[in-house]
C-alpha positions in Angstrom: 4.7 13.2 14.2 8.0 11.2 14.6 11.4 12.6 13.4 14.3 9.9 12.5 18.2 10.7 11.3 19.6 8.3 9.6 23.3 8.0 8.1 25.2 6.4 5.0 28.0 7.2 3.1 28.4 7.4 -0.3 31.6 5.8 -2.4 33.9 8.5 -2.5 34.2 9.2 -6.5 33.0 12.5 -7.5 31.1 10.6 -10.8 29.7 8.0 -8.9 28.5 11.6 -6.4 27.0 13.1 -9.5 25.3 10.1 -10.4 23.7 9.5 -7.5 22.4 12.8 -7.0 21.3 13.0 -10.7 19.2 9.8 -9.7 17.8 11.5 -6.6 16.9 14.5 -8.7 14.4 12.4 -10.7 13.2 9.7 -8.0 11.1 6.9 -9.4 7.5 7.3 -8.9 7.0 4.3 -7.4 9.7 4.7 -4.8 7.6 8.0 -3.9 4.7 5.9 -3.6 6.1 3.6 -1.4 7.8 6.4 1.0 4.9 7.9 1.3 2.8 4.6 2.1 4.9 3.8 4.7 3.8 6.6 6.8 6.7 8.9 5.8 5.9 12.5 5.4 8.7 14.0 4.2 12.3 12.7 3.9 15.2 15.1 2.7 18.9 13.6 2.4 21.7 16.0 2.5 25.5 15.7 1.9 28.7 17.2 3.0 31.6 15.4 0.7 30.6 11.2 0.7 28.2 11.2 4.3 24.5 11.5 3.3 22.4 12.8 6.1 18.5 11.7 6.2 15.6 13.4 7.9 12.6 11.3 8.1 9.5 12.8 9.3 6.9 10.3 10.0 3.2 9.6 11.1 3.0 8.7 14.6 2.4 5.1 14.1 5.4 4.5 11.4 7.3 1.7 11.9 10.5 0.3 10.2 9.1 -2.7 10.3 5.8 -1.4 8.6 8.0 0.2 6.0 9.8 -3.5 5.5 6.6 -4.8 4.5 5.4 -2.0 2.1 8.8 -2.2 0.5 8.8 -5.7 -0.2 5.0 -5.8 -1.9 6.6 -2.5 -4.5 8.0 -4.3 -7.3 10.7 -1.5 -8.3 12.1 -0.7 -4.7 14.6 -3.9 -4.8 15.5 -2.5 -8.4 15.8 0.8 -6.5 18.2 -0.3 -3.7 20.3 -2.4 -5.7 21.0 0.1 -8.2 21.2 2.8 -5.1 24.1 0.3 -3.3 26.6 0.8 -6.4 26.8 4.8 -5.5 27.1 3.5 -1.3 29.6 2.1 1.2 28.5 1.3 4.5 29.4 3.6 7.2 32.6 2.3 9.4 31.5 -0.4 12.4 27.8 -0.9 10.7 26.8 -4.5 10.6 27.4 -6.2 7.2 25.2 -5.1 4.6 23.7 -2.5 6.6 23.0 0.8 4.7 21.1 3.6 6.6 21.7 3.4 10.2 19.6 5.7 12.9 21.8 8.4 14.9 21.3 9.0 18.4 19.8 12.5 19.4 22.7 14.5 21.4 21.0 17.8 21.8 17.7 19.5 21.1 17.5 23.2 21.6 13.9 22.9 23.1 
């Protein structure tokens, strides 16, 4: 198993906060589907104020690049994303048009 953070932020409008949560409430089926095709085993996304924080746990062979390719043959996950980037921002010194970005592992307990 692999283990990926990832970080975004999220407008900062409490409406547009409760929307986007409502949304992530009731994910699309097909966006499941396609997580889970990718080789994602779980993903949970938590939020203190407007920064979302993503766990991704993976198979050992996942790869972003993997997951590009499953994304672009599921019809609904460009419908997904573009509907996703009206509740998001980038975070501060991401490249343009760059949503989720990995964080670097600091510390680990064991």
């Amino acid at each position: 198993m692999k283990k990926y953070c990832l970080a975004l932020d999220l407008k900062n409008d409490e409406k547009l906060i409760a929307e986007y949560e409502a949304y992530h409430r009731e994910v699309w089926p097909e966006i499941k589907k396609g997580i889970l095709d990718s080789g994602i085993t779980n993903m949970e996304i938590y939020r203190f104020s407007n920064r979302l924080f993503m766990i991704m746990e993976t198979t050992d062979n996942f790869s972003f690049e993997a997951k590009a390719l499953v994304d672009k043959a599921n019809s609904k996950n460009e419908e997904w994303e573009t509907l996703m980037w009206h509740y998001q921002q980038a975070i501060p010194g991401t490249k343009p048009g760059e949503k989720w970005v990995l964080m670097d592992k600091i510390f680990s307990l064991v």
